[in-house]
PyMOL Python script that loads the backbone (N, CA, C, O; Angstrom):
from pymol import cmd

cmd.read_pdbstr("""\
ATOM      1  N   UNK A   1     -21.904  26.093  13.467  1.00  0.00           N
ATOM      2  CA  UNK A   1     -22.119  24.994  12.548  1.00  0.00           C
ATOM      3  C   UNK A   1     -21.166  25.097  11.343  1.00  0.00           C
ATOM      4  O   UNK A   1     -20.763  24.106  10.736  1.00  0.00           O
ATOM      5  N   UNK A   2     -20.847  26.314  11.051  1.00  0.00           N
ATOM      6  CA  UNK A   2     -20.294  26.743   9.748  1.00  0.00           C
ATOM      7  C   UNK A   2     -18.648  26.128   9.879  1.00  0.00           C
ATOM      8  O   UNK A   2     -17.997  25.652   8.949  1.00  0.00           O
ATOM      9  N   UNK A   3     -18.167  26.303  11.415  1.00  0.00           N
ATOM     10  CA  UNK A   3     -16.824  26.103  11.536  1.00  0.00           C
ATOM     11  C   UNK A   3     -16.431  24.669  11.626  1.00  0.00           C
ATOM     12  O   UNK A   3     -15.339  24.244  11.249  1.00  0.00           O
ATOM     13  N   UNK A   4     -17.788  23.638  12.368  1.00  0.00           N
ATOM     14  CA  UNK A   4     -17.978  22.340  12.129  1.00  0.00           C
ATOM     15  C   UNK A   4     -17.768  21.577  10.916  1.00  0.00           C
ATOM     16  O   UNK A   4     -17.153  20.510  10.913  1.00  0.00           O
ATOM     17  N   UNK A   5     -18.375  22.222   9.677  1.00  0.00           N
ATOM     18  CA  UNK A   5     -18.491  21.907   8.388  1.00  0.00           C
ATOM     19  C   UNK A   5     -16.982  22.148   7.808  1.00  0.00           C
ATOM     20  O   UNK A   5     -16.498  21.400   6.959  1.00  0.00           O
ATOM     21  N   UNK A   6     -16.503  22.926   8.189  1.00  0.00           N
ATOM     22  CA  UNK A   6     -14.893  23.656   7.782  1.00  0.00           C
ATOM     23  C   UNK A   6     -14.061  22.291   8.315  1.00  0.00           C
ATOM     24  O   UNK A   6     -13.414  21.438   7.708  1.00  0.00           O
ATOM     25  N   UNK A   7     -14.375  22.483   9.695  1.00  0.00           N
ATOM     26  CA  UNK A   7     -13.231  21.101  10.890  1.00  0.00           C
ATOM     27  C   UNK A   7     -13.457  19.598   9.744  1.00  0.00           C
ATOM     28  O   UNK A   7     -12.479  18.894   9.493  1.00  0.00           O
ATOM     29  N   UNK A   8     -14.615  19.331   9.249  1.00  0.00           N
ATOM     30  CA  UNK A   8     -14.563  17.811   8.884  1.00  0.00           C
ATOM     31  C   UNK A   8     -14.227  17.972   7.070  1.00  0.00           C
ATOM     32  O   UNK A   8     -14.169  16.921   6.431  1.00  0.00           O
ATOM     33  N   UNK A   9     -14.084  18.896   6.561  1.00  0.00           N
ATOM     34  CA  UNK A   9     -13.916  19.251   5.325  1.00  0.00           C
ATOM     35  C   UNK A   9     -12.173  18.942   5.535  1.00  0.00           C
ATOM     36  O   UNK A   9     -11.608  18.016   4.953  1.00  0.00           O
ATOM     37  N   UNK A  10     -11.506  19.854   6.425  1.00  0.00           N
ATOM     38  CA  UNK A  10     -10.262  19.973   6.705  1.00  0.00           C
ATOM     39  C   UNK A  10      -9.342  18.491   7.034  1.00  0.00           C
ATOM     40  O   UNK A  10      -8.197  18.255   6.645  1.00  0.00           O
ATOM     41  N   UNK A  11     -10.175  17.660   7.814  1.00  0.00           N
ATOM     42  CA  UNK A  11     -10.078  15.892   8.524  1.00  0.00           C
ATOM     43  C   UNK A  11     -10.275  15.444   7.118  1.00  0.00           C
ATOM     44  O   UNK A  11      -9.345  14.834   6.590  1.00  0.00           O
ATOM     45  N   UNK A  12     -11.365  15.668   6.442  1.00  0.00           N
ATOM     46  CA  UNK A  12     -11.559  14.923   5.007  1.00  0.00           C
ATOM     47  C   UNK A  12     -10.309  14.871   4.289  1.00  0.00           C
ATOM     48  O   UNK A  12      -9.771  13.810   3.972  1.00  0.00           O
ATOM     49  N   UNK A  13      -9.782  16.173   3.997  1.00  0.00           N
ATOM     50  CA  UNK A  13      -8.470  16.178   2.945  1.00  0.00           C
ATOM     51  C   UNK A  13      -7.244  15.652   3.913  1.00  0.00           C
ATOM     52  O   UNK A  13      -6.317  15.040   3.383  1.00  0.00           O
ATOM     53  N   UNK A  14      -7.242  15.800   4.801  1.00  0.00           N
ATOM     54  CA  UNK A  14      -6.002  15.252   5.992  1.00  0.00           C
ATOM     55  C   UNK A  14      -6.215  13.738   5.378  1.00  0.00           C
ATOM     56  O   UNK A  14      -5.488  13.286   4.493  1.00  0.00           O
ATOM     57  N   UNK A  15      -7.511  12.889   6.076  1.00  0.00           N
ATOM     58  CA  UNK A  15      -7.260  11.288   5.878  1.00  0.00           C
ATOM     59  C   UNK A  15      -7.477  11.075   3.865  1.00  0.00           C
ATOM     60  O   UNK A  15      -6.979   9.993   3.553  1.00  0.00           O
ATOM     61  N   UNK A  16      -7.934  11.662   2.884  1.00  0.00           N
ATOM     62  CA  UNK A  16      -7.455  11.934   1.710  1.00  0.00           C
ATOM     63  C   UNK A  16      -6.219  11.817   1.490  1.00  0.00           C
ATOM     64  O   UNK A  16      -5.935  10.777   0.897  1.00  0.00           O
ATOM     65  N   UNK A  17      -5.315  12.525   1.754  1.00  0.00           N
ATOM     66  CA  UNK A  17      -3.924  12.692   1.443  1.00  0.00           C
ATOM     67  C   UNK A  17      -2.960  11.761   2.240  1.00  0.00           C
ATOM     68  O   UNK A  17      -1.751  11.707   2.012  1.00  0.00           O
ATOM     69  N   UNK A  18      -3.636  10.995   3.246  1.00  0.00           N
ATOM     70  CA  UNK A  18      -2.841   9.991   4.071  1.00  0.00           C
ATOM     71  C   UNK A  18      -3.289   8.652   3.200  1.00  0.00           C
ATOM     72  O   UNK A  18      -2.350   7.969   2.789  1.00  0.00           O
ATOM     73  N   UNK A  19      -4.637   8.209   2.877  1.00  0.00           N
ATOM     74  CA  UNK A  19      -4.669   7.013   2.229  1.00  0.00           C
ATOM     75  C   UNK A  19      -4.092   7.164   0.831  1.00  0.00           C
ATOM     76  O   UNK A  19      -3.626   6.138   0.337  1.00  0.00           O
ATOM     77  N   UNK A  20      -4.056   8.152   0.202  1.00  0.00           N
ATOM     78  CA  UNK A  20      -3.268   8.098  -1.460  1.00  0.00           C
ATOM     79  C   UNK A  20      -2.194   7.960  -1.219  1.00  0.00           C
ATOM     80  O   UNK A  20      -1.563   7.924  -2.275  1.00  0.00           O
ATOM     81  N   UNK A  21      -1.380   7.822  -0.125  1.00  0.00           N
ATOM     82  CA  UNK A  21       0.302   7.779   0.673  1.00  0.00           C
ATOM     83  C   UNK A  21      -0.251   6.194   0.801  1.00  0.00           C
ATOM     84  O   UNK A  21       0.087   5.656  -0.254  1.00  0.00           O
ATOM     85  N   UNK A  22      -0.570   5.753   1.182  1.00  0.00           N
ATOM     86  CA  UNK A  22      -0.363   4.068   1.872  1.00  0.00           C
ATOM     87  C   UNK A  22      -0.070   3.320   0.598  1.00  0.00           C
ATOM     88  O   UNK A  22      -0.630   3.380  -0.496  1.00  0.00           O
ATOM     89  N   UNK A  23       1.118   2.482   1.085  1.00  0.00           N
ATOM     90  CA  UNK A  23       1.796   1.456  -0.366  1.00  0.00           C
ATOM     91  C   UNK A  23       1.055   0.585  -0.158  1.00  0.00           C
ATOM     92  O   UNK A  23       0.705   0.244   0.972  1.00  0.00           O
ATOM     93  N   UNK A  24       0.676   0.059  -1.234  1.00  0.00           N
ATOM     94  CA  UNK A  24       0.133  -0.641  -1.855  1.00  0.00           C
ATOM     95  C   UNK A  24       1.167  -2.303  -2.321  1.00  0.00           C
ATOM     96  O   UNK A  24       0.778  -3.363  -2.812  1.00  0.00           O
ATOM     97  N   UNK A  25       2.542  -1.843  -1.886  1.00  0.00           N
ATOM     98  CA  UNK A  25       3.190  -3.314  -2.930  1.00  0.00           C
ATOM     99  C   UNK A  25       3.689  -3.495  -2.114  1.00  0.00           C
ATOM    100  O   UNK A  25       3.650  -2.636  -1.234  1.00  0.00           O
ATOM    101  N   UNK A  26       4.448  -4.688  -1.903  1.00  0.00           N
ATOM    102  CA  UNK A  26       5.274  -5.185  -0.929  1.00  0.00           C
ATOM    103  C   UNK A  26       6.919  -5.936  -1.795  1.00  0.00           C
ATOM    104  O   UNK A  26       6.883  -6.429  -2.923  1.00  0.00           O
ATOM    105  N   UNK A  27       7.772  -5.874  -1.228  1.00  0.00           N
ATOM    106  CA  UNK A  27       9.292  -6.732  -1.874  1.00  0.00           C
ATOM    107  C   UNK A  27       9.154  -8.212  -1.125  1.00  0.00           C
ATOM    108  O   UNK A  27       8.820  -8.483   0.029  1.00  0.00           O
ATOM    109  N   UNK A  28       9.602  -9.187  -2.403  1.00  0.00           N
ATOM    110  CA  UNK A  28       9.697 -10.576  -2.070  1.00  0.00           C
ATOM    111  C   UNK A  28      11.233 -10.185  -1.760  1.00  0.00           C
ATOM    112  O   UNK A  28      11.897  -9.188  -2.044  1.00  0.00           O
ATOM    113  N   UNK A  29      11.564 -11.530  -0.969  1.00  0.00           N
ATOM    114  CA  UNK A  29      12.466 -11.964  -0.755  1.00  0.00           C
ATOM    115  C   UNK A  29      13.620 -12.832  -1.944  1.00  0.00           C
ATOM    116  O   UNK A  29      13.004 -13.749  -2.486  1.00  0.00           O
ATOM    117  N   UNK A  30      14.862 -12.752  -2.358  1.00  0.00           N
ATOM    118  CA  UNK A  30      15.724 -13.275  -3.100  1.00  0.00           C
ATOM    119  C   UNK A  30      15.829 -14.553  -2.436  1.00  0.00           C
ATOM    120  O   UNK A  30      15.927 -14.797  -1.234  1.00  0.00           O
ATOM    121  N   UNK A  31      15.782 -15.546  -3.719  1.00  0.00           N
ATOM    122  CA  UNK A  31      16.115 -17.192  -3.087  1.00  0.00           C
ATOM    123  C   UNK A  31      16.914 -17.757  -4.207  1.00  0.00           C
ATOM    124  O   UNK A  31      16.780 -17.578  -5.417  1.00  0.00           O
ATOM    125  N   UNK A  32      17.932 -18.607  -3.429  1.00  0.00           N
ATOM    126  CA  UNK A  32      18.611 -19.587  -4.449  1.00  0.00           C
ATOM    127  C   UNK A  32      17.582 -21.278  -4.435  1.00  0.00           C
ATOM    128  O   UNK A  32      16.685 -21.458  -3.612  1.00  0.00           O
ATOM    129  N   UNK A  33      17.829 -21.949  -5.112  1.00  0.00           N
ATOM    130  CA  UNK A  33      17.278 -23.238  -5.510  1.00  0.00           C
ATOM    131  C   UNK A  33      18.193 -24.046  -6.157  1.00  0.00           C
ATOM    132  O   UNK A  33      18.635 -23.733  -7.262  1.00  0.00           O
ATOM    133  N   UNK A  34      18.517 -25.044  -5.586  1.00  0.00           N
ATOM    134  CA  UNK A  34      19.062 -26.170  -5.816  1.00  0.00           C
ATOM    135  C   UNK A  34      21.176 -25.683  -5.293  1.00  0.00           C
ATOM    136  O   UNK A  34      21.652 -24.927  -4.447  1.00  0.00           O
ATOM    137  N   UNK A  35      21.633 -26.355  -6.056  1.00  0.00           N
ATOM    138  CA  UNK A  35      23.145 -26.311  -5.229  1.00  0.00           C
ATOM    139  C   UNK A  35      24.300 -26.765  -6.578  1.00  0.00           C
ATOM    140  O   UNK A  35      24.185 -27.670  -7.405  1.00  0.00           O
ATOM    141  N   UNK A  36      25.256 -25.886  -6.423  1.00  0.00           N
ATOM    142  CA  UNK A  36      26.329 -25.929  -7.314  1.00  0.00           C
ATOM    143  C   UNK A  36      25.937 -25.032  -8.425  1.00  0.00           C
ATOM    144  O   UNK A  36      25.513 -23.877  -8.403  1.00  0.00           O
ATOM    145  N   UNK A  37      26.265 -26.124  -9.735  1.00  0.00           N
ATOM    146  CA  UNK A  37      26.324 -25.445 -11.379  1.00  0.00           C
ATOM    147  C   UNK A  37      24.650 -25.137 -11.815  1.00  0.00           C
ATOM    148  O   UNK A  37      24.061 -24.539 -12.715  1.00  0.00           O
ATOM    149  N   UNK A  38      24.266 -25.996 -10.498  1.00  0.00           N
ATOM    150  CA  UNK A  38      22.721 -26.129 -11.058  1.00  0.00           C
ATOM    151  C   UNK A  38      21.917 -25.338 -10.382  1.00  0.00           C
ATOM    152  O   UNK A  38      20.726 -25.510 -10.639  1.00  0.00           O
ATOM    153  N   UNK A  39      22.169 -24.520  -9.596  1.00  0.00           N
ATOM    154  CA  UNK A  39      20.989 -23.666  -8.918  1.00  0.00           C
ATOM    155  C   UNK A  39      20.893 -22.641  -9.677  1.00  0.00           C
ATOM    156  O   UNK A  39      21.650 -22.320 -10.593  1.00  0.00           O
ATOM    157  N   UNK A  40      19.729 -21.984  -9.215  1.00  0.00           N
ATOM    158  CA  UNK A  40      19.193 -21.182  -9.725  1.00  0.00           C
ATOM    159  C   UNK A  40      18.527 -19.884  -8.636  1.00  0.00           C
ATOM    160  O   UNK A  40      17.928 -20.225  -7.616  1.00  0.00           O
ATOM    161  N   UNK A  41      18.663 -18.776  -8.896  1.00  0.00           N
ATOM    162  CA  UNK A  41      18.646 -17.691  -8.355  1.00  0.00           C
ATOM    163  C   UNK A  41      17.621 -16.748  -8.838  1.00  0.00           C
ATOM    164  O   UNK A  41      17.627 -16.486 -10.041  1.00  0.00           O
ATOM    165  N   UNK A  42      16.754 -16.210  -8.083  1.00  0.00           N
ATOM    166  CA  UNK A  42      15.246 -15.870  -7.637  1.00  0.00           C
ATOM    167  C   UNK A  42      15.845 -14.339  -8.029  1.00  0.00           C
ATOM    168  O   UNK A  42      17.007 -14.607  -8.335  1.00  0.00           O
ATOM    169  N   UNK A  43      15.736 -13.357  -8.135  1.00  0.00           N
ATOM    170  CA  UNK A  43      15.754 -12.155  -7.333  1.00  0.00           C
ATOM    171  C   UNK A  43      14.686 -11.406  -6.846  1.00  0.00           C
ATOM    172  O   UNK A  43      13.535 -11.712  -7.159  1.00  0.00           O
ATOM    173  N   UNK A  44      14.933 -10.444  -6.103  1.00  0.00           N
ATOM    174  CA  UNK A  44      13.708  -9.946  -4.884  1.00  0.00           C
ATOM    175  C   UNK A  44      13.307  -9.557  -6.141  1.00  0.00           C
ATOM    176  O   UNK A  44      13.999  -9.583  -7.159  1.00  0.00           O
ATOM    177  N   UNK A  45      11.535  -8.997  -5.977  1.00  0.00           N
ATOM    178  CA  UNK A  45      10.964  -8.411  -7.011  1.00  0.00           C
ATOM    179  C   UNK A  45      10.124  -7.681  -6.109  1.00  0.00           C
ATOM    180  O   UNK A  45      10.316  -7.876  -4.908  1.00  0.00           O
ATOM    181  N   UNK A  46       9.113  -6.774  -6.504  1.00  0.00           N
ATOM    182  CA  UNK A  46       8.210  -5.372  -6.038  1.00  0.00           C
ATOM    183  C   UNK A  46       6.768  -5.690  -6.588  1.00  0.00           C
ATOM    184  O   UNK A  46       6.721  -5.142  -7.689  1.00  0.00           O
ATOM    185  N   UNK A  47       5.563  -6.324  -6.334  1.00  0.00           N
ATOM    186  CA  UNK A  47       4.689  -6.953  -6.031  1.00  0.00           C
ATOM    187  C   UNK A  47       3.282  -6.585  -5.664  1.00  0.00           C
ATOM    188  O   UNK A  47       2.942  -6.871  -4.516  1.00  0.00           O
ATOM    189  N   UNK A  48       2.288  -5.917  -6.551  1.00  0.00           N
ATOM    190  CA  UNK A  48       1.159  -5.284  -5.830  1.00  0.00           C
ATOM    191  C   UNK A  48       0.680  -6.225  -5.106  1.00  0.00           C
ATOM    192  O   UNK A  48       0.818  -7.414  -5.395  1.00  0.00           O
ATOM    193  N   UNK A  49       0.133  -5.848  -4.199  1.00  0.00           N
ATOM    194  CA  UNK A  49      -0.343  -6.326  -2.571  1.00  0.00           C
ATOM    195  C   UNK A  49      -2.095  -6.235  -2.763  1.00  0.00           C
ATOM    196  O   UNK A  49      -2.900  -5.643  -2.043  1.00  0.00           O
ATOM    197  N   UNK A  50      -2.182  -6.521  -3.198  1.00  0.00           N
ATOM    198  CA  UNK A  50      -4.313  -6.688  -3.395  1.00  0.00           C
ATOM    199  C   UNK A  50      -4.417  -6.537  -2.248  1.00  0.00           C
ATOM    200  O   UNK A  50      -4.592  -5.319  -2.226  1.00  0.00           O
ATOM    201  N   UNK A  51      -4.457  -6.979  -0.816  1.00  0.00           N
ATOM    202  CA  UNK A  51      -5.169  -6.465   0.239  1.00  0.00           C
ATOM    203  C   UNK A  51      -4.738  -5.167   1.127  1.00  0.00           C
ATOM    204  O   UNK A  51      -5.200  -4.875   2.230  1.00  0.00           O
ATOM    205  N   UNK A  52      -3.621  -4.367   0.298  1.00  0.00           N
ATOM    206  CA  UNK A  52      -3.320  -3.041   0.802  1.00  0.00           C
ATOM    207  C   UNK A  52      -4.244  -2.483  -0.497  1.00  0.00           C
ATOM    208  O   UNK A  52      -5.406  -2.768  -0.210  1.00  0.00           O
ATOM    209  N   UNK A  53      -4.234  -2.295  -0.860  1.00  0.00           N
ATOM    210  CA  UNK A  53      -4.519  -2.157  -2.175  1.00  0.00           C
ATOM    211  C   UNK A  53      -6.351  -1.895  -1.779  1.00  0.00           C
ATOM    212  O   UNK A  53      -6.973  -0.845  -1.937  1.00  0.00           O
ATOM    213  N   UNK A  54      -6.738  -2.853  -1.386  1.00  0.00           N
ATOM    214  CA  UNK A  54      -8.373  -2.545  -0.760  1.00  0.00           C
ATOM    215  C   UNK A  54      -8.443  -2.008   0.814  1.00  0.00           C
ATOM    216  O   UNK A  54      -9.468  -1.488   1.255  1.00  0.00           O
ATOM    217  N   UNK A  55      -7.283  -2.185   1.583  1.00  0.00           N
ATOM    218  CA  UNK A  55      -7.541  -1.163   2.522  1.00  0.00           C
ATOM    219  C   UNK A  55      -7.597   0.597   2.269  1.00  0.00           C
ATOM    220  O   UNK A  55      -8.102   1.564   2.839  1.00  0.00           O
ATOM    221  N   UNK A  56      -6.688   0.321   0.965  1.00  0.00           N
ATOM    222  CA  UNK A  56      -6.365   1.596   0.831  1.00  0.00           C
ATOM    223  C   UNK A  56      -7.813   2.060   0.011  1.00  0.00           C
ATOM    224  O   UNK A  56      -7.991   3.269   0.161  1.00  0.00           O
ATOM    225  N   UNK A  57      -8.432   1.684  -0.464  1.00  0.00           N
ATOM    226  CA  UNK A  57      -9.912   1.393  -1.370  1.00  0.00           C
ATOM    227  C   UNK A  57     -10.765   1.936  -0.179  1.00  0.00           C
ATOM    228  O   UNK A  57     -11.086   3.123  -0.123  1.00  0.00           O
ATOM    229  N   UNK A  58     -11.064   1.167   0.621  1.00  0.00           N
ATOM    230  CA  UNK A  58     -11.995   1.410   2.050  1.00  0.00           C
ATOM    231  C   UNK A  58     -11.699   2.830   2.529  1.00  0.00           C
ATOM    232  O   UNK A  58     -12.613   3.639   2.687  1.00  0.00           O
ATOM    233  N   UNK A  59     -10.171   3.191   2.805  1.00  0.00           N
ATOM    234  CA  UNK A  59     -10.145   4.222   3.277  1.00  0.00           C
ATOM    235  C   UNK A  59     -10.740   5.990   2.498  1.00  0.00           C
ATOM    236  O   UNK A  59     -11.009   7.106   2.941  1.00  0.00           O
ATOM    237  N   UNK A  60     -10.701   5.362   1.250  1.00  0.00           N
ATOM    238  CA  UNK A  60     -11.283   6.395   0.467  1.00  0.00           C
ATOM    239  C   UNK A  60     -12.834   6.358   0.482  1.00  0.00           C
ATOM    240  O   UNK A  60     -13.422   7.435   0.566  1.00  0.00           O
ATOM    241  N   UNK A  61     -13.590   5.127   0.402  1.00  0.00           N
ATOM    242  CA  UNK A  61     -14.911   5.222   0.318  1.00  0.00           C
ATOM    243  C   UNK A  61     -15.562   5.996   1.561  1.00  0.00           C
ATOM    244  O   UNK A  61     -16.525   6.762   1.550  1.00  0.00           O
ATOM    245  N   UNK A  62     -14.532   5.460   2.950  1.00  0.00           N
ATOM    246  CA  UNK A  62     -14.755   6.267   4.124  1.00  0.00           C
ATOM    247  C   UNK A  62     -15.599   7.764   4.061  1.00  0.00           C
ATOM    248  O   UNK A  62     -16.626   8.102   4.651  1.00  0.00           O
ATOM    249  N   UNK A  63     -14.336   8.855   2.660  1.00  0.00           N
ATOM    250  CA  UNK A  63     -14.614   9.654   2.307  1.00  0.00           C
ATOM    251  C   UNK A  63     -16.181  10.146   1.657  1.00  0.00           C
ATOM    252  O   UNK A  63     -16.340  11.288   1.226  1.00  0.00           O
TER     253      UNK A  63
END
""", "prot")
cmd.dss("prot")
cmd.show_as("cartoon", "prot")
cmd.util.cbc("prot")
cmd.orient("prot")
């Protein structure tokens, strides 16, 4: 029983240390808008992701 308790202690910190690893943000894509003197240019940006963000949530409560 003792080595049982050890095995899921050991799985505990394994999936621990794998969900504090899962990103959370995602990159947009760069866009231009409109054409010539007049467009205008987007650049990519880095973006928290709310529904990684609660998978990654779930995977801890798991714990």
């Amino acid at each position: 029983m003792k080595v049982f308790g050890i095995g899921l202690v050991i799985v505990g910190v394994i999936w621990g240390v794998i969900a504090f690893n899962m990103k959370t943000t995602i990159e947009t894509e760069s866009r231009t808008f409109g054409e010539g003197l007049y467009s205008i240019r987007v650049p990519s940006q880095t973006v928290h992701n709310l529904d990684l963000a609660d998978q990654r949530r779930n995977h801890l409560y798991i714990l």
